[in-house]
C-alpha positions in Angstrom: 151.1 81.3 -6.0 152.3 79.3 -9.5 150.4 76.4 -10.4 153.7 74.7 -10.1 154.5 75.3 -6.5 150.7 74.6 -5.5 150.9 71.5 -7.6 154.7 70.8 -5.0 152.8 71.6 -2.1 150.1 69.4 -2.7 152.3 66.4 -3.2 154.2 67.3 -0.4 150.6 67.1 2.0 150.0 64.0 0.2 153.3 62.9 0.8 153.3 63.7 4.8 149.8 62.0 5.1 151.0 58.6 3.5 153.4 58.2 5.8 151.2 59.2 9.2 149.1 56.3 7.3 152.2 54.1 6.9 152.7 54.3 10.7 149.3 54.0 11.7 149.1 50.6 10.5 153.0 49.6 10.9 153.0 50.4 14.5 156.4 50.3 14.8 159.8 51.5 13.8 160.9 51.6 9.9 164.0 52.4 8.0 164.2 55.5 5.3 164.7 52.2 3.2 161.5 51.0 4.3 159.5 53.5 3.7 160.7 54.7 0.2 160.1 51.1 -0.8 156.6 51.0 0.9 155.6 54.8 -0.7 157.5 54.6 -3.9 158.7 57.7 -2.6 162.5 59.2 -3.7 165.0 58.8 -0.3 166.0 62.5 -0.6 161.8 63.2 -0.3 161.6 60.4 2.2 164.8 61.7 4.7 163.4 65.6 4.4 159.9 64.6 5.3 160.9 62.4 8.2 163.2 65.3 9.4 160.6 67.8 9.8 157.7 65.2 10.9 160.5 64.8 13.7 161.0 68.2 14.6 157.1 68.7 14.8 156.9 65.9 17.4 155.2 63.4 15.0 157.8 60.6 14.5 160.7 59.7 16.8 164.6 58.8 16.1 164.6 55.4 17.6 168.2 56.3 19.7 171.1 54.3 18.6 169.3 53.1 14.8 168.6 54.6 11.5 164.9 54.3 12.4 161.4 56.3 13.3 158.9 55.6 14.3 
């Protein structure tokens, strides 16, 4: 594996486990928004890691909002 990609996949595990942290203490719902603003983290990064934290049962789509939680 480049150093490159291990370097993307370690910011990416980084990435995923601040924002299990981010709803550990939230304990509740948050916008894209609100989490890109709480992580300093780029939308696009934030809206591809919510996806697939979704699809892996991790965070919910709060039904009829633009939220997870």
């Amino acid at each position: 594996m480049s150093k490159r990609r291990e370097e993307s996949n370690i910011k990416s595990a980084a990435r995923a486990l601040a924002l299990i942290e981010y709803f550990n203490e939230k304990r509740g719902p948050a916008s894209i928004k609100d989490i890109c603003q709480a992580l300093f983290m780029p939308q696009s990064s934030a809206s591809m890691l919510v996806k697939c934290l979704a699809e892996l049962g991790y965070l919910t789509r709060v039904e009829g909002t633009r939220q997870v939680a």
